[in-house]
N, CA, C and O atoms as a GROMACS GRO file, in nm:
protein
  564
    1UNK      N    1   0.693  -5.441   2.265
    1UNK     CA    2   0.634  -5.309   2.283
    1UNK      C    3   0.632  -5.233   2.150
    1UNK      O    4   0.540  -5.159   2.116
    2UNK      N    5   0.742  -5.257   2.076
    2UNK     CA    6   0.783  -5.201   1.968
    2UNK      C    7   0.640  -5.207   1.855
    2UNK      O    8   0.568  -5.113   1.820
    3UNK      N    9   0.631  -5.385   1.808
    3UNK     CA   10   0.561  -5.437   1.739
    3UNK      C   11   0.378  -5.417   1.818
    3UNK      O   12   0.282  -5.427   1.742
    4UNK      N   13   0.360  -5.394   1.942
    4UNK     CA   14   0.272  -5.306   1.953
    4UNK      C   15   0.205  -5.174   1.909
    4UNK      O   16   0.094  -5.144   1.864
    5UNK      N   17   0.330  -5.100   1.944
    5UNK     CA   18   0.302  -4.960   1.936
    5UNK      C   19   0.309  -4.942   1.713
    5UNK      O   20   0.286  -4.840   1.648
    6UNK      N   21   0.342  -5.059   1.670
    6UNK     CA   22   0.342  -5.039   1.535
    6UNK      C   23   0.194  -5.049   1.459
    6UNK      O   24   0.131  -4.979   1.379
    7UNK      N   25   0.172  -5.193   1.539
    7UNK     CA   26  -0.013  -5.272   1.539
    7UNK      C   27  -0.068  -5.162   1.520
    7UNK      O   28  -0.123  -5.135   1.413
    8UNK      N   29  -0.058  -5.055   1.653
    8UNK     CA   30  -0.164  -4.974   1.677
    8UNK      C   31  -0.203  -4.851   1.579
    8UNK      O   32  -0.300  -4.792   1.531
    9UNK      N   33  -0.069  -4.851   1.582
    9UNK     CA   34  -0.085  -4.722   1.466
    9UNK      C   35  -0.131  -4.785   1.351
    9UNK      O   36  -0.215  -4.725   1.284
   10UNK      N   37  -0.096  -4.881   1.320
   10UNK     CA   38  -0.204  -4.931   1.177
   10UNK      C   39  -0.328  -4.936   1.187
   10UNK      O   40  -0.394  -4.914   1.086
   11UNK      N   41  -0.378  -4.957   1.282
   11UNK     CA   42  -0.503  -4.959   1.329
   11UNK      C   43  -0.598  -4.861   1.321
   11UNK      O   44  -0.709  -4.871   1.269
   12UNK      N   45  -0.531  -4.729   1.393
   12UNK     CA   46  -0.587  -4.607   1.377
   12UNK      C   47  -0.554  -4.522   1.270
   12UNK      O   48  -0.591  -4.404   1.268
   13UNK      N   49  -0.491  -4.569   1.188
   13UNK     CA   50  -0.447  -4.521   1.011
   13UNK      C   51  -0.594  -4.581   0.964
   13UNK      O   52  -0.685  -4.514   0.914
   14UNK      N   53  -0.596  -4.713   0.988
   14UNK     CA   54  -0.700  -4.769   0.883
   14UNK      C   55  -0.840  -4.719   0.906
   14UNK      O   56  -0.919  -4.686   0.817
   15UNK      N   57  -0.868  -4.718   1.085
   15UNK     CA   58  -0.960  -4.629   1.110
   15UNK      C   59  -0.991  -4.509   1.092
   15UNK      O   60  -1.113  -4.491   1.096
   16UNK      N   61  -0.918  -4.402   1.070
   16UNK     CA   62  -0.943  -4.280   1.024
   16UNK      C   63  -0.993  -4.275   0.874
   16UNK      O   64  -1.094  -4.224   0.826
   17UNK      N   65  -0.881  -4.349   0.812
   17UNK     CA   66  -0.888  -4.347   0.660
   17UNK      C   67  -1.068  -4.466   0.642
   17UNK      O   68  -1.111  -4.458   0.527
   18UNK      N   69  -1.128  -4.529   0.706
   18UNK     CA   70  -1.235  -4.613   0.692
   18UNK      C   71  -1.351  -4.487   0.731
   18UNK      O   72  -1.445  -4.464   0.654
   19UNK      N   73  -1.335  -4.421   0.838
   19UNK     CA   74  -1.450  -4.326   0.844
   19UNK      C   75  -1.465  -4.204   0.756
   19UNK      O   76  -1.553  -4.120   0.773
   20UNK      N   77  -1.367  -4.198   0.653
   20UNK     CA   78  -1.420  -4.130   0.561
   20UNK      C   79  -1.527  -4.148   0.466
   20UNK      O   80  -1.608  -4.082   0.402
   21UNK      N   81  -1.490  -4.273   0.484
   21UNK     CA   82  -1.634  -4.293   0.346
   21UNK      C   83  -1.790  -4.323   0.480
   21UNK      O   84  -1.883  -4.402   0.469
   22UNK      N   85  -1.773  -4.266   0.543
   22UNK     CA   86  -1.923  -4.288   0.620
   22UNK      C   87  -1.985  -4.135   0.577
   22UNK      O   88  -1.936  -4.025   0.604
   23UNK      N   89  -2.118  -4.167   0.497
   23UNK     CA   90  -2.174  -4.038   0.414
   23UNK      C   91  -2.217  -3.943   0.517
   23UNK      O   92  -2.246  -3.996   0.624
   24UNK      N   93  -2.229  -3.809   0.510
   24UNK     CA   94  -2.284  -3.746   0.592
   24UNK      C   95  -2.363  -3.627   0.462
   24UNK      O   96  -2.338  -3.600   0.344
   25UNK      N   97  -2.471  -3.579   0.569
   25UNK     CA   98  -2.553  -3.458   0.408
   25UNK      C   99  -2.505  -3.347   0.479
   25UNK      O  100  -2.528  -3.312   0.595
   26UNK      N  101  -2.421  -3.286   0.374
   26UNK     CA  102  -2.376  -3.145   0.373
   26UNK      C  103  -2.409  -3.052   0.239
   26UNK      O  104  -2.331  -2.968   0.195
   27UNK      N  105  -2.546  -3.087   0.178
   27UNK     CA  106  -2.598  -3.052   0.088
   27UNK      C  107  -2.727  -2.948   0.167
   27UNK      O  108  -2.792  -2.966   0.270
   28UNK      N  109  -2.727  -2.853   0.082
   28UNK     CA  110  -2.813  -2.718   0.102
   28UNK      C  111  -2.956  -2.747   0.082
   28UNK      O  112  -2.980  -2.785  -0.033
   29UNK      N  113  -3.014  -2.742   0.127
   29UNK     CA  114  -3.227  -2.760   0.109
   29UNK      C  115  -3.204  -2.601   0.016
   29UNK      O  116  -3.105  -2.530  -0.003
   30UNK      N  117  -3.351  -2.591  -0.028
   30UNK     CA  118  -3.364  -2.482  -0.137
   30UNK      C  119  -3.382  -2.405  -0.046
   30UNK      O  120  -3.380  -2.444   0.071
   31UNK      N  121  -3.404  -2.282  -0.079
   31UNK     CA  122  -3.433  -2.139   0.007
   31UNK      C  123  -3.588  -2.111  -0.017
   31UNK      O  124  -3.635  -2.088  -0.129
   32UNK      N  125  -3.651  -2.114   0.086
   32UNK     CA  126  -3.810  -2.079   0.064
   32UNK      C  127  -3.859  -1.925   0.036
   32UNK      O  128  -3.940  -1.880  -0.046
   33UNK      N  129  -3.794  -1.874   0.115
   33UNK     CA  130  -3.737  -1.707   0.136
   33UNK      C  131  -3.656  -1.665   0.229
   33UNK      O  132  -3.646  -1.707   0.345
   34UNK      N  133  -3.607  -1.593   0.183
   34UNK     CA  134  -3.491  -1.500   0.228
   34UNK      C  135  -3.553  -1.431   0.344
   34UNK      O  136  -3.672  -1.400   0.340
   35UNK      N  137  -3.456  -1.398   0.475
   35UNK     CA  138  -3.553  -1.318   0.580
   35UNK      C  139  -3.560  -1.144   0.514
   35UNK      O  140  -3.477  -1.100   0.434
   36UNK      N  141  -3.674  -1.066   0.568
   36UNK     CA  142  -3.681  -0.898   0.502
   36UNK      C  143  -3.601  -0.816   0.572
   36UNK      O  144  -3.641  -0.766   0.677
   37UNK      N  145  -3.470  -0.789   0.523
   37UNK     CA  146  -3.393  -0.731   0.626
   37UNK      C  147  -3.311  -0.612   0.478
   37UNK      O  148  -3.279  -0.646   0.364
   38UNK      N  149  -3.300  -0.479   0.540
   38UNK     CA  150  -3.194  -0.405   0.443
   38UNK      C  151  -3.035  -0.486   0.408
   38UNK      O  152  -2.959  -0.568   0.460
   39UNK      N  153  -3.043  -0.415   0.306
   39UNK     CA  154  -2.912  -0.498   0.256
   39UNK      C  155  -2.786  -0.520   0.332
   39UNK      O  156  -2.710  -0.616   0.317
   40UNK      N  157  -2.767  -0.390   0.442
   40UNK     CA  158  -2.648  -0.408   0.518
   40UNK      C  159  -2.685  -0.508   0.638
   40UNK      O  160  -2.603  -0.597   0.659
   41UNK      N  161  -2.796  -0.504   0.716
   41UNK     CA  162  -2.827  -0.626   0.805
   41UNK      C  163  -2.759  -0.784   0.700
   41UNK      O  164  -2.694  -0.882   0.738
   42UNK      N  165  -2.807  -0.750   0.573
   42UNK     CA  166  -2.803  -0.917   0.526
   42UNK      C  167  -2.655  -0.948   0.509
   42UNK      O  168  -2.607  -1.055   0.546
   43UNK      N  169  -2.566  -0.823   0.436
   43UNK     CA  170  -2.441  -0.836   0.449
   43UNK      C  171  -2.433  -0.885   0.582
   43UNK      O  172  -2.431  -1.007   0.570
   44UNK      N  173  -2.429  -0.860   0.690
   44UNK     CA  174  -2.380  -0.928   0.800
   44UNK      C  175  -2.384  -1.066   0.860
   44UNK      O  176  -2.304  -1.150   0.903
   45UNK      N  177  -2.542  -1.048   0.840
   45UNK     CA  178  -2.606  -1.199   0.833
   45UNK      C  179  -2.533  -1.329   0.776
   45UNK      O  180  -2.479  -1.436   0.806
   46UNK      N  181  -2.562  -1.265   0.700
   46UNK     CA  182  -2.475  -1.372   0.572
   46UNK      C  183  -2.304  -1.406   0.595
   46UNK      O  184  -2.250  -1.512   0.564
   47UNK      N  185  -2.232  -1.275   0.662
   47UNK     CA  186  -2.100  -1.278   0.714
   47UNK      C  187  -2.074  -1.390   0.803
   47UNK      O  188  -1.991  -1.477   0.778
   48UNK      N  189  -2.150  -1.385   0.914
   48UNK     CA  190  -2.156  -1.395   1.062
   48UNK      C  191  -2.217  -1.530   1.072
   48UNK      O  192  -2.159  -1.620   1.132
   49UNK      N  193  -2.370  -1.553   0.996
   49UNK     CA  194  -2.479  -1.634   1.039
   49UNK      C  195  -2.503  -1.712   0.965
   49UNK      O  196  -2.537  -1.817   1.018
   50UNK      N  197  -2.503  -1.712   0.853
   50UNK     CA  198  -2.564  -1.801   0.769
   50UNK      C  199  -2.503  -1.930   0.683
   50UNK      O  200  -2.548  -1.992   0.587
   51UNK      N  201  -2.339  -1.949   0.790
   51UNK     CA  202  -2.337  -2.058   0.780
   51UNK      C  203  -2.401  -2.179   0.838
   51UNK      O  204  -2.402  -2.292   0.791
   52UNK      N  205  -2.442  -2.146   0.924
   52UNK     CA  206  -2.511  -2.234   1.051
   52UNK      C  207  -2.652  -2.172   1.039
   52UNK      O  208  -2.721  -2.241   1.114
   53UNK      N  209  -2.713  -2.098   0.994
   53UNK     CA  210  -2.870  -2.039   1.030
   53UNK      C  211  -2.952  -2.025   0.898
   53UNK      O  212  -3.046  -1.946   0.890
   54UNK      N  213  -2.917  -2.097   0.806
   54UNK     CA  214  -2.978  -2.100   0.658
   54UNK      C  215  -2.939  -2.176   0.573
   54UNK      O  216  -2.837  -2.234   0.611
   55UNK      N  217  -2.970  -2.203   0.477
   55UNK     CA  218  -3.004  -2.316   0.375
   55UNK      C  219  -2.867  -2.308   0.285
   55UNK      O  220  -2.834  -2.407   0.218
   56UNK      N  221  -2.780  -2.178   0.284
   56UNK     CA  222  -2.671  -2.180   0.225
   56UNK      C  223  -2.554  -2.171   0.282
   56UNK      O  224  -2.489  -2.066   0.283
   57UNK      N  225  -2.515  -2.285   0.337
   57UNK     CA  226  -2.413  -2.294   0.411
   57UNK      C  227  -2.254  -2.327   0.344
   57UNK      O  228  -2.220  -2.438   0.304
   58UNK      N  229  -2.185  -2.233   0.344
   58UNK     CA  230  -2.063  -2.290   0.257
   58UNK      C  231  -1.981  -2.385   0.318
   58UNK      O  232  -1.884  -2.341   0.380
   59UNK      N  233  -1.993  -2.476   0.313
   59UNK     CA  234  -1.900  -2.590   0.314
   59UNK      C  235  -1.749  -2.594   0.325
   59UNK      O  236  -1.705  -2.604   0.211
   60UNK      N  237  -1.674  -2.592   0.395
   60UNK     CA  238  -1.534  -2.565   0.392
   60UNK      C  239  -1.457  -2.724   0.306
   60UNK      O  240  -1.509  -2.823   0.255
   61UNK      N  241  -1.335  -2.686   0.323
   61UNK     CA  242  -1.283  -2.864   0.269
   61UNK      C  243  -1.298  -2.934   0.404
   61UNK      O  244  -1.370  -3.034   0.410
   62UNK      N  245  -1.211  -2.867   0.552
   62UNK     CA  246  -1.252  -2.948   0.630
   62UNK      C  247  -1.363  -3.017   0.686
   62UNK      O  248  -1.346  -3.109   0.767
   63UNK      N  249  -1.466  -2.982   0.652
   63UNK     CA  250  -1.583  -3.026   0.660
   63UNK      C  251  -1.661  -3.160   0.585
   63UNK      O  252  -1.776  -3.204   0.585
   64UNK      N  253  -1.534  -3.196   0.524
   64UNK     CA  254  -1.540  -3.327   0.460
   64UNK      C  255  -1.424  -3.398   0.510
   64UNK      O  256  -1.378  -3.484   0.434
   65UNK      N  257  -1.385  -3.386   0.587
   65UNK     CA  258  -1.277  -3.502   0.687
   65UNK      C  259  -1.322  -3.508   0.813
   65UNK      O  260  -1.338  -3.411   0.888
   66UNK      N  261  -1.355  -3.685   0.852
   66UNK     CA  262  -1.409  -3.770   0.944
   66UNK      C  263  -1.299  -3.714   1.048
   66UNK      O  264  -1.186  -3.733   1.005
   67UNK      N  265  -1.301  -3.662   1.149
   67UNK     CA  266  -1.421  -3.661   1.269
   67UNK      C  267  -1.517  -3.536   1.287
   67UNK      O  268  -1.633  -3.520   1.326
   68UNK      N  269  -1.387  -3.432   1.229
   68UNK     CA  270  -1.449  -3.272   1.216
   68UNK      C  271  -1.557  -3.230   1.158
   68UNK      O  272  -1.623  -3.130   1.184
   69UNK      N  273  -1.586  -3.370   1.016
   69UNK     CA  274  -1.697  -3.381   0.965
   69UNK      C  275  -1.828  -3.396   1.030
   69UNK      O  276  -1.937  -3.348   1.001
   70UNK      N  277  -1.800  -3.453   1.096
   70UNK     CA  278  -1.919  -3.511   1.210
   70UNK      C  279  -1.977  -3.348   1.290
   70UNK      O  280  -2.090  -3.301   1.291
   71UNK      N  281  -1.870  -3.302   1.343
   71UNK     CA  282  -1.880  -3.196   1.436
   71UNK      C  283  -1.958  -3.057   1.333
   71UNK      O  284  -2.075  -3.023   1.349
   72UNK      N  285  -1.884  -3.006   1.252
   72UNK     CA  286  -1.952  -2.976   1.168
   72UNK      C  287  -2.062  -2.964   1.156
   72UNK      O  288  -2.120  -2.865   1.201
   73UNK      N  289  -2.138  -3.087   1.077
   73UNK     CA  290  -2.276  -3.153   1.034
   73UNK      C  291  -2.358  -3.099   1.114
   73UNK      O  292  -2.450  -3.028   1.076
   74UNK      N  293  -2.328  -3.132   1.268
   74UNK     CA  294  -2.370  -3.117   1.404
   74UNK      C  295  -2.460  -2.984   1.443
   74UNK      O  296  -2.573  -2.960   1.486
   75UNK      N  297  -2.327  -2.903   1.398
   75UNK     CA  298  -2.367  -2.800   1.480
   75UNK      C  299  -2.419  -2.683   1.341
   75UNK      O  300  -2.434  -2.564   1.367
   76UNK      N  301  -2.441  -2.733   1.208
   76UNK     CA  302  -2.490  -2.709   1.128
   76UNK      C  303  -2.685  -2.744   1.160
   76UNK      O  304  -2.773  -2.658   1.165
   77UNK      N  305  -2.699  -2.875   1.175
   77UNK     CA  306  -2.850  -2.958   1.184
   77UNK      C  307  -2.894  -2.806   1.296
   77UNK      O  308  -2.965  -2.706   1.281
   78UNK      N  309  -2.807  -2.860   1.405
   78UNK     CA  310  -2.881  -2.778   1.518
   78UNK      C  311  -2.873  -2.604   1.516
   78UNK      O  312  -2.951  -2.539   1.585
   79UNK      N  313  -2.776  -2.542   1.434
   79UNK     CA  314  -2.831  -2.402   1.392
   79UNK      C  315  -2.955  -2.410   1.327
   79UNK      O  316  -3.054  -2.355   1.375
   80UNK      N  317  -2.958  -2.464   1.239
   80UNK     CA  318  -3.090  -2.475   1.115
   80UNK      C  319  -3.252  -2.522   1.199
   80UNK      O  320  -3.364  -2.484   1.164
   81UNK      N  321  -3.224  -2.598   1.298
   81UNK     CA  322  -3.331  -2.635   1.397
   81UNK      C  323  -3.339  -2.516   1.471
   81UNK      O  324  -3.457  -2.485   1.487
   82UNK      N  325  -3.255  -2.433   1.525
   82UNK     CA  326  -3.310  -2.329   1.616
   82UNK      C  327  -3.324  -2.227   1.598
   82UNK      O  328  -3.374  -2.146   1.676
   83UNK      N  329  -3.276  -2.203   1.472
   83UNK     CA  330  -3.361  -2.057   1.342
   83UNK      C  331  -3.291  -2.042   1.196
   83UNK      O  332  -3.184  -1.981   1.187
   84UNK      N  333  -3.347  -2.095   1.093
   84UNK     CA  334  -3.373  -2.096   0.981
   84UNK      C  335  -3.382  -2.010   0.872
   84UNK      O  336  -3.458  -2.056   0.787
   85UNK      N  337  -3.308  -1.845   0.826
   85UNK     CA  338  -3.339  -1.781   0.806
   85UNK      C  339  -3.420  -1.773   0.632
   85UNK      O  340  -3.499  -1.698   0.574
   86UNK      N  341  -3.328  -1.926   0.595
   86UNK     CA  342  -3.418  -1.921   0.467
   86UNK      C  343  -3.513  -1.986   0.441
   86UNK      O  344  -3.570  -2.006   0.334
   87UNK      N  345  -3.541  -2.040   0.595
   87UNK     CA  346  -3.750  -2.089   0.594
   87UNK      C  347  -3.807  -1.962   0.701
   87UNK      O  348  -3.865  -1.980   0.808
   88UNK      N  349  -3.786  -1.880   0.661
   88UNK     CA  350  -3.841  -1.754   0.774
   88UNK      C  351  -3.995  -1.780   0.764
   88UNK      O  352  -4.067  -1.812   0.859
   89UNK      N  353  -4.021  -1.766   0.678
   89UNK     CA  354  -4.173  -1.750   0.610
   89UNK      C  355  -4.264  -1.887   0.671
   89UNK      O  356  -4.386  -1.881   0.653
   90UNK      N  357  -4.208  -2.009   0.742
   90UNK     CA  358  -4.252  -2.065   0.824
   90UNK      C  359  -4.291  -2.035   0.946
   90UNK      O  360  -4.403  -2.071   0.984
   91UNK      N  361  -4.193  -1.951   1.043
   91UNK     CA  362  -4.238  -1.850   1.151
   91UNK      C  363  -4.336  -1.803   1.152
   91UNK      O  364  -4.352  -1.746   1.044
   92UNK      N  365  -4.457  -1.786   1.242
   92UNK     CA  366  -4.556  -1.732   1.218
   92UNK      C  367  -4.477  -1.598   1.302
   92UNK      O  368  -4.358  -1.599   1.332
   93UNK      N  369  -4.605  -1.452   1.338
   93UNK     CA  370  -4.509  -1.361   1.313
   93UNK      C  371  -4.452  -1.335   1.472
   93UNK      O  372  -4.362  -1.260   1.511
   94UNK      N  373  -4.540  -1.424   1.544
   94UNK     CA  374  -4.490  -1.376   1.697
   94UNK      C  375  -4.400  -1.439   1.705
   94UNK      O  376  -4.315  -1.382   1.772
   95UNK      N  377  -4.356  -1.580   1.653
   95UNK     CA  378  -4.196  -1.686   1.597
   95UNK      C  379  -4.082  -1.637   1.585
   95UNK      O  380  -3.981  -1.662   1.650
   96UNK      N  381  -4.105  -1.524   1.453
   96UNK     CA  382  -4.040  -1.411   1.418
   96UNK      C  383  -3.947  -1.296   1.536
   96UNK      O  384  -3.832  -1.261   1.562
   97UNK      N  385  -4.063  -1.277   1.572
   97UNK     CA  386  -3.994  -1.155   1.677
   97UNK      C  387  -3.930  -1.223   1.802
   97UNK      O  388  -3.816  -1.199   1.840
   98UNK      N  389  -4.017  -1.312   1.861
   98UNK     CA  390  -3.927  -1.439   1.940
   98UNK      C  391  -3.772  -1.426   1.889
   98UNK      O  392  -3.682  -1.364   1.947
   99UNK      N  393  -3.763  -1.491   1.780
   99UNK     CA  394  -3.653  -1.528   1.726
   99UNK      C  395  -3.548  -1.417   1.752
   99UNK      O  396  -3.444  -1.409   1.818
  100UNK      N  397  -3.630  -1.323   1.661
  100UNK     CA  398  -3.504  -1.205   1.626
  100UNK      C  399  -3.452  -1.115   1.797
  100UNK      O  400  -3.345  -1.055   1.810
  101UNK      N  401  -3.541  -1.127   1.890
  101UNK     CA  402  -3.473  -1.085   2.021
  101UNK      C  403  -3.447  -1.187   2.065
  101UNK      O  404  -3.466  -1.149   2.181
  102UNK      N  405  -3.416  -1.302   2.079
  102UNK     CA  406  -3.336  -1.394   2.107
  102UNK      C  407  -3.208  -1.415   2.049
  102UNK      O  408  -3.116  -1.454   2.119
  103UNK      N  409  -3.186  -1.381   1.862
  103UNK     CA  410  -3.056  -1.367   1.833
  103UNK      C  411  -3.025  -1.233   1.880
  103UNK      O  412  -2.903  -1.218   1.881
  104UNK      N  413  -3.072  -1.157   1.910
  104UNK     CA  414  -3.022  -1.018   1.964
  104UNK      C  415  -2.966  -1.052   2.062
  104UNK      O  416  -2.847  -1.019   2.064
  105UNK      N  417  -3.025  -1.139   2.204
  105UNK     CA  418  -2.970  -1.122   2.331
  105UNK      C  419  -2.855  -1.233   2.316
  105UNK      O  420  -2.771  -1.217   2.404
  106UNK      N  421  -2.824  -1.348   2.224
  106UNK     CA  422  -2.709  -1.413   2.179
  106UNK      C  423  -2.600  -1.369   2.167
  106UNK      O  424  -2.499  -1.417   2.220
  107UNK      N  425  -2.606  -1.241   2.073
  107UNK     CA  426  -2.500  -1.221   1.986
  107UNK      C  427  -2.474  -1.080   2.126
  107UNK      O  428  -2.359  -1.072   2.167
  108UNK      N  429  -2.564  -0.997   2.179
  108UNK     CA  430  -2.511  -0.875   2.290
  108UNK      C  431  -2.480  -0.979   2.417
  108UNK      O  432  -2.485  -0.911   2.519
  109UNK      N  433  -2.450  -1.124   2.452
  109UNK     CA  434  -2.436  -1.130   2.549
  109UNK      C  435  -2.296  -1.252   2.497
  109UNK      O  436  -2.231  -1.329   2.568
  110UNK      N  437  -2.288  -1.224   2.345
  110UNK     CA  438  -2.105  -1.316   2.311
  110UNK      C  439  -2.143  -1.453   2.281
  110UNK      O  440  -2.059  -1.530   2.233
  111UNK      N  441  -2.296  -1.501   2.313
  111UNK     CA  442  -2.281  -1.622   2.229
  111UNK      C  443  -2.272  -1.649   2.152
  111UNK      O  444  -2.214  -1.754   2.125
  112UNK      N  445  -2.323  -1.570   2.068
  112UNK     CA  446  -2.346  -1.568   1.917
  112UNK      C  447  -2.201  -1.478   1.835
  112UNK      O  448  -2.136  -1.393   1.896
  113UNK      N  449  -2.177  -1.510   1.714
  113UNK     CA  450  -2.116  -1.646   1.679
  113UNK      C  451  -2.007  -1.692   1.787
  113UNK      O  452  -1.936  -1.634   1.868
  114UNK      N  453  -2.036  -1.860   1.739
  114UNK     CA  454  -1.955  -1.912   1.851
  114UNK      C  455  -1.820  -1.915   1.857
  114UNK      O  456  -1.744  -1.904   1.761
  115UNK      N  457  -1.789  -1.930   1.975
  115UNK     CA  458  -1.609  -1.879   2.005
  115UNK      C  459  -1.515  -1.993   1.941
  115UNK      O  460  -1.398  -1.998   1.980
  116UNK      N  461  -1.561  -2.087   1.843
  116UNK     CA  462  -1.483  -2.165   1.838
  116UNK      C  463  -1.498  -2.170   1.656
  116UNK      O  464  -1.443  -2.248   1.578
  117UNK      N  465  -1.580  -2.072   1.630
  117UNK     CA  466  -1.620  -2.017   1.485
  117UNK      C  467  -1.551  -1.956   1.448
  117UNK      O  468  -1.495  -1.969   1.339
  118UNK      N  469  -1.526  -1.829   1.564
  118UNK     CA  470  -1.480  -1.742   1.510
  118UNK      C  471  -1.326  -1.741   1.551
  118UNK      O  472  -1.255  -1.643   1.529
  119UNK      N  473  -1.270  -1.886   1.626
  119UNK     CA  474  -1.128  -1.893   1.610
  119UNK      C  475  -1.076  -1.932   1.494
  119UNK      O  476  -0.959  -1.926   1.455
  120UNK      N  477  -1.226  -1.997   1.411
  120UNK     CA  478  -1.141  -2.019   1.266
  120UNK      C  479  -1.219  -1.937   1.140
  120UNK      O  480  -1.213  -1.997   1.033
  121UNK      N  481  -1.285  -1.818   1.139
  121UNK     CA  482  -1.339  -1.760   1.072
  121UNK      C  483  -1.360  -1.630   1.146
  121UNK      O  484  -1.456  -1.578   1.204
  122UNK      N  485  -1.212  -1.592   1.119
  122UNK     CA  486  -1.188  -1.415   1.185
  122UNK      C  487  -1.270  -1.340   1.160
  122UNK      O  488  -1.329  -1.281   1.251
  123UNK      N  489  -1.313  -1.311   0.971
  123UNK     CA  490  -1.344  -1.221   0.923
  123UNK      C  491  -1.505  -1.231   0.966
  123UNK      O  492  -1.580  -1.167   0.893
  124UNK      N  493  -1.557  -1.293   1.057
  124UNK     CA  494  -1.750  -1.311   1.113
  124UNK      C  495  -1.698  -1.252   1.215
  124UNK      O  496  -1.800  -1.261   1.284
  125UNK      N  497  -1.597  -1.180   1.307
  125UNK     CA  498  -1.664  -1.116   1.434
  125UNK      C  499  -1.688  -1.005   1.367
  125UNK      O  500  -1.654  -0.954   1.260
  126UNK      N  501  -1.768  -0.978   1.470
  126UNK     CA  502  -1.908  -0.822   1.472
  126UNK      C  503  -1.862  -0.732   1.488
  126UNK      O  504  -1.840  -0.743   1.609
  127UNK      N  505  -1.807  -0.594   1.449
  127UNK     CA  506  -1.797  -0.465   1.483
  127UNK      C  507  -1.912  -0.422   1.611
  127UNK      O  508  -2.001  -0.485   1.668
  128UNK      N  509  -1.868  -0.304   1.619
  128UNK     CA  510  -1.953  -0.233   1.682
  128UNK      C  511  -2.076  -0.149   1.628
  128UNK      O  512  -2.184  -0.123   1.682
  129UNK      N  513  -2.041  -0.126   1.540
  129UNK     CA  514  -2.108  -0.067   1.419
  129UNK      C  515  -2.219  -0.186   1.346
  129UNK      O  516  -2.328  -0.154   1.299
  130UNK      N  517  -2.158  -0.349   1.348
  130UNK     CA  518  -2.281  -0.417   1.291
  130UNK      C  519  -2.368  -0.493   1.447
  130UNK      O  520  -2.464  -0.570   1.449
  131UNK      N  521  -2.306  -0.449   1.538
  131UNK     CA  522  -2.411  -0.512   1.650
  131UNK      C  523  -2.498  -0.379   1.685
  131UNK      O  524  -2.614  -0.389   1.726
  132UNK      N  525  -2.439  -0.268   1.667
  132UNK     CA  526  -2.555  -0.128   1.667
  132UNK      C  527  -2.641  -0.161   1.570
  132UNK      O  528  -2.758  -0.152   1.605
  133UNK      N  529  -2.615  -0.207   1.431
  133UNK     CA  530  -2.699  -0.241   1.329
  133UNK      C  531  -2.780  -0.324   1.354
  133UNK      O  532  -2.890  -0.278   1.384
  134UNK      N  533  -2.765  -0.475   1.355
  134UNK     CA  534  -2.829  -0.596   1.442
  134UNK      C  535  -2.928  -0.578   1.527
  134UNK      O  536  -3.040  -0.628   1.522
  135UNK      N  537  -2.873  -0.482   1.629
  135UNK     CA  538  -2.970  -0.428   1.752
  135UNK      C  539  -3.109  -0.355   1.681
  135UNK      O  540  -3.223  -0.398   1.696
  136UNK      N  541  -3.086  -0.279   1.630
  136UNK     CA  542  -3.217  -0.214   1.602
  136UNK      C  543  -3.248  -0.274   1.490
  136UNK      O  544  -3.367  -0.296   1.507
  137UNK      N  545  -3.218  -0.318   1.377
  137UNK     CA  546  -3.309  -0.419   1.335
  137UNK      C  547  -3.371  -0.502   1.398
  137UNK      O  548  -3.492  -0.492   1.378
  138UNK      N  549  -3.334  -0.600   1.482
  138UNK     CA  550  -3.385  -0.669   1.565
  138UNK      C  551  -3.487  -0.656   1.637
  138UNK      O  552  -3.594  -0.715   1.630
  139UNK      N  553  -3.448  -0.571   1.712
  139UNK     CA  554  -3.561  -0.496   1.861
  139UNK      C  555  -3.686  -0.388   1.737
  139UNK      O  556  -3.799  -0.355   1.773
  140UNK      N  557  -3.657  -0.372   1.670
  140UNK     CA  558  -3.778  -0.280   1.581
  140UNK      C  559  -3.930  -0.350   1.565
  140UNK      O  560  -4.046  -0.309   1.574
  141UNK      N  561  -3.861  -0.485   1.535
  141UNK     CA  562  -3.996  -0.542   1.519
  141UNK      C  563  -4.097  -0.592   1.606
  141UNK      O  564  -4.203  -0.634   1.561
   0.00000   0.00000   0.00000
């Protein structure tokens, strides 16, 4: 049992330490443009969103260790697929407003940012003061 339970753990040493070198792209695409928002909307943006919703995503260290890496990547691809803020200028303009009351009704109904974001990135929850902000930027257009 002993010389089992030893096997195994070598096993899953070598496996962990082997899926590191499996490449993943955590490299930034260029910025086409920036979305048109006053500077305090972008402060937030940028707080809150734009790790997952734009082209400049800061990269943590964990984000380069296999499995979290993976998860990561993940949910990076699929922010960037479901709004893009630094390919805005791809949106045509009804895209646009789509978009921006859809992150509105996200973020006023707690999906947005996600709860498992912001158990490890305190300083992105929203005041009250930047979802009053958010809101009417948003809904204006």
């Amino acid at each position: 049992m002993r010389k089992w339970l030893l096997r195994s753990g070598i096993v899953v040493v070598v496996a962990l330490i082997a899926v590191q070198f499996v490449p993943l792209d955590t490299t930034n695409p260029a910025v086409e443009q920036d979305i048109p928002a006053s500077p305090e909307v972008k402060a937030i943006l940028r707080r809150a969103c734009y790790d997952c919703h734009s082209n400049e995503t800061v990269w943590p260290w964990y984000s380069r260790i296999a499995p979290v890496s993976w998860l990561i990547v993940r949910d990076v691809q699929e922010g960037r697929e479901e709004l893009n803020f630094s390919t805005w200028n791809r949106y045509t303009t009804q895209e646009q407003v789509k978009k921006l009351k859809e992150s509105w009704e996200e973020v006023e109904e707690g999906n947005m940012p996600l709860w498992f974001y912001l158990a490890i990135h305190r300083d992105v929850r929203l005041t009250e003061a930047d979802r009053a902000l958010l809101r009417q930027w948003a809904l204006q257009r």
